[in-house]
N, C-alpha and C positions, 0 to 999 in steps of 0.2 A: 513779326517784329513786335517786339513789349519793351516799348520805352518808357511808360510806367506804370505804377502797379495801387491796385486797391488797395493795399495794404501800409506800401509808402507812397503813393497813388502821385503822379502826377510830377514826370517832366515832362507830362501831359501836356498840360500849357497851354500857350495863348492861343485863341481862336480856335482851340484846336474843336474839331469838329468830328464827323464819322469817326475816320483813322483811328485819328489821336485817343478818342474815346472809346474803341473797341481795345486798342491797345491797353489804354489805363487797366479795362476787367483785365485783360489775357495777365499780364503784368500782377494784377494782384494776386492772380490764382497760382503763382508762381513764388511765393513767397516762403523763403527758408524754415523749415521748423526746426527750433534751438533743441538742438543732444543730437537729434536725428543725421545719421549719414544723407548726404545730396549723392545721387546717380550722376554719373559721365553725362548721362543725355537720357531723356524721357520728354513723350512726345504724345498729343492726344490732341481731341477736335469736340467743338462743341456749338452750342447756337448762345445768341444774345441778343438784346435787345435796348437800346441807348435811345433815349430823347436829348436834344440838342439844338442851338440856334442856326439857321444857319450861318450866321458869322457872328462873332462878338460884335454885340449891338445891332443884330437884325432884330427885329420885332415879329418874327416868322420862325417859327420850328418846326421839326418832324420827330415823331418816333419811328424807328426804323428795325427789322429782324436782322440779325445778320448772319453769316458763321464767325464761328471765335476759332484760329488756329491755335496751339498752344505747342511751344517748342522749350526745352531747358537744356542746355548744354553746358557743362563744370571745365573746360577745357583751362590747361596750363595759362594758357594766353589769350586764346578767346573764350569768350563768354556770352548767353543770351539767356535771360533772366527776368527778375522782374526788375529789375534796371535797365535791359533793353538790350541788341545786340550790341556787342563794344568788343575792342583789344583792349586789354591789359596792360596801361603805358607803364604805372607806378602804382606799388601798391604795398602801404606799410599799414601796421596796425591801426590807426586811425585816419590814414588820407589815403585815398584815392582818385588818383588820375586817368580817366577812361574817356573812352570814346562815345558820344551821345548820338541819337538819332532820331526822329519823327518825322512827323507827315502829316499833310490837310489834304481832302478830300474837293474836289471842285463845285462850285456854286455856280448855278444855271438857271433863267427865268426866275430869279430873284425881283418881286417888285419892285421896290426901294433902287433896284439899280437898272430898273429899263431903261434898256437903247444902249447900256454901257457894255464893255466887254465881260464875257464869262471872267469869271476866277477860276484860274488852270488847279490843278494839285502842284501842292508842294514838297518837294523832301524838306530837312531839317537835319544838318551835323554837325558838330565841334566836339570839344572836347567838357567835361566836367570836372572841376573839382568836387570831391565829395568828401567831408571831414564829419569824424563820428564824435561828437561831443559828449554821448555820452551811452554806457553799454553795461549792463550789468551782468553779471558773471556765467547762470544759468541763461542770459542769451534773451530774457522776456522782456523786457524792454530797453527800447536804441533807439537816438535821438540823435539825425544825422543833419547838418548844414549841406546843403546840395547848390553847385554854383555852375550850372549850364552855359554855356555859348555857342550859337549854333550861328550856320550859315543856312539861310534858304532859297533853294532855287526851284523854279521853273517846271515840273514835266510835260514838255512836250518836245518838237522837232528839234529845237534848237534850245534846248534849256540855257536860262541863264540866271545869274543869282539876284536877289531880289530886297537885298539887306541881312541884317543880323535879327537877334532876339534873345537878352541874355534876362534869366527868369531865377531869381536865388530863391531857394524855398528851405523852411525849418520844417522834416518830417519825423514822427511819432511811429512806431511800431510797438504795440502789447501783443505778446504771445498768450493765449487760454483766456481769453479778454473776458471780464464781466464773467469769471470762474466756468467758463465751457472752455474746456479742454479741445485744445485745436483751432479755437477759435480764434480768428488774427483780426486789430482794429489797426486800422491805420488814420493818421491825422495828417495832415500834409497844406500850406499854407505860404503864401507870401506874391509878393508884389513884380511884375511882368516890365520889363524894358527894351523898347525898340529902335532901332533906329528911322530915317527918314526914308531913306526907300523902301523900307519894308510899311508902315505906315501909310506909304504911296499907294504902294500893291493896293491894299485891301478900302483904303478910306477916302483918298483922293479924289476931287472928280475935277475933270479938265474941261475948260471952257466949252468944249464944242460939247460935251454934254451934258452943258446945265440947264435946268429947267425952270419953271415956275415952280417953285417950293423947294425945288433943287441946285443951291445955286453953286457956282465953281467954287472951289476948296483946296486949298493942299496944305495935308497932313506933315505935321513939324519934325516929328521924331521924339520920341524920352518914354516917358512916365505912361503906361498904358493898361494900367489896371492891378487889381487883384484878383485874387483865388484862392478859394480856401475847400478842402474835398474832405473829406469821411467816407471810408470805406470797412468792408467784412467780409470775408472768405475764411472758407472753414474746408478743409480736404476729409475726404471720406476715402474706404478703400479701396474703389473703383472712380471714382469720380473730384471733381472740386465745384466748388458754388461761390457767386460772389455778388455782390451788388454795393454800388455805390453811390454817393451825393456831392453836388460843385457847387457851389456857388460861386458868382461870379460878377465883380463890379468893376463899372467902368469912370465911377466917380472921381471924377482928378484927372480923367488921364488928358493926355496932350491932343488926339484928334475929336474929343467926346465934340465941340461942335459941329463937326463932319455929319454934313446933311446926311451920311449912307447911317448915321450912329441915331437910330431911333430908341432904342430899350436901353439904358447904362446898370440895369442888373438883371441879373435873371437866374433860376435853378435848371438844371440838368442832373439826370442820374440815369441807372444802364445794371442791366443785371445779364449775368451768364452761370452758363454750367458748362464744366467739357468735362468728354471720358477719356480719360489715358488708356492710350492703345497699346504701349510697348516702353523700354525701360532698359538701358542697358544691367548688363550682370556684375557688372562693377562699380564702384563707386567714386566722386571725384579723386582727382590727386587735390 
């Protein structure tokens, strides 16, 4: 799953963590080249390697290897891309209405939250608008408004949903960026909204496990940061490469005095390479 990409990098999003940030590379290495035919489907595997907090506004990170799967599929109605897998609801020259998707990664033996419960993984779906504001003809730069809403729930026995998170972002795509031919820079930017139960999830903490320095909390719901990424992928004829940057603040937002919200900004970044193993022999419709 590449729900977002290096290049227009990031319905990556809030918190997002391992997943969401193995996603962003897979996603960017996936990014259309302008004149070029797109294949039905082409499909390849590769390794990466991402530093990341563990939750927005932990004061604890890791760098981690990972593998990178990388999937592209052009179908009539479905799609998986570096806008991530989706249906095709509506789709006119400059709006598009698609189905969104992501996912966090569970947190465990986190300091900051001894004695509380783990954080399960998450999925992440709704729908997106995405309106192209502006496209130039050879296709080299597209400067698209992206307007996600997502539902998230739960994975485990009995999953259940756990609030919203709607996250609009202004993303930048240059084609041959900085005169290297192939070369794709992506900008991608703007400000995260949640509601209260989702807020709950991650920030909250309930009487019975507050502590001395720790004390009970609950998160209100709204305003929960920004993000702003830069990324670079470049396809080669065996291979793709990518590496990216987040930054990430949590200045203003609605839970920042939640005793779990020790760091309110922080950097992350994550580089990959995959090989394309195969390719269909035709090209999208």
């Amino acid at each position: 799953m590449a729900p977002d990409t290096l290049s227009t990098p990031a319905r990556a999003a809030a918190r997002r963590r391992g997943a969401g940030l193995a996603a962003a590379m897979i996603g960017a290495l996936a990014a259309p080249r302008p004149g070029i035919a797109e294949p039905l489907w082409e499909y390849g595997l590769g390794v990466g390697a991402i530093g990341f907090a563990d939750y927005r506004g932990a004061d604890t990170s890791h760098v981690y290897p990972l593998p990178v799967p990388y999937l592209l599929y052009n179908g009539e109605f479905l799609k998986a891309d570096r806008d991530g897998v989706r249906g095709q609801l509506f789709d006119q020259d400059r709006v598009d209405l698609s189905l969104s998707a992501n996912a966090t990664t569970p947190v465990r033996n986190n300091s900051a939250r001894g004695g509380m419960p783990d954080l399960r993984s998450t999925v992440e779906i709704g729908p997106s608008l995405d309106l192209t504001l502006l496209r130039t003809e050879d296709g080299r730069v597209k400067i698209d408004l992206r307007l996600p809403l997502r539902i998230a729930y739960t994975v485990e026995a009995s999953p259940h949903d756990i609030g919203w998170d709607f996250e609009p972002r202004a993303a930048v795509d240059l084609a041959d960026a900085f005169g290297v031919p192939g070369l794709k820079l992506g900008l991608l930017g703007g400000p995260l909204f949640q509601d209260r139960r989702y807020d709950d999830y991650f920030y909250s903490v309930a009487p019975r496990y507050a502590l001395p320095g720790r004390p009970a909390y609950q998160a209100p719901g709204g305003y929960a940061g920004t993000q702003a990424l830069a990324a670079l992928s470049k396809r080669f004829p065996a291979y793709w490469v990518g590496a990216y940057v987040r930054f990430d603040t949590l200045a203003g937002a609605v839970f920042d005095p939640s005793p779990l919200v020790l760091r309110d900004r922080y950097w992350s970044s994550g580089v990959a390479i995959v090989w394309m193993l195969g390719r269909s022999g035709r090209d999208a419709p």
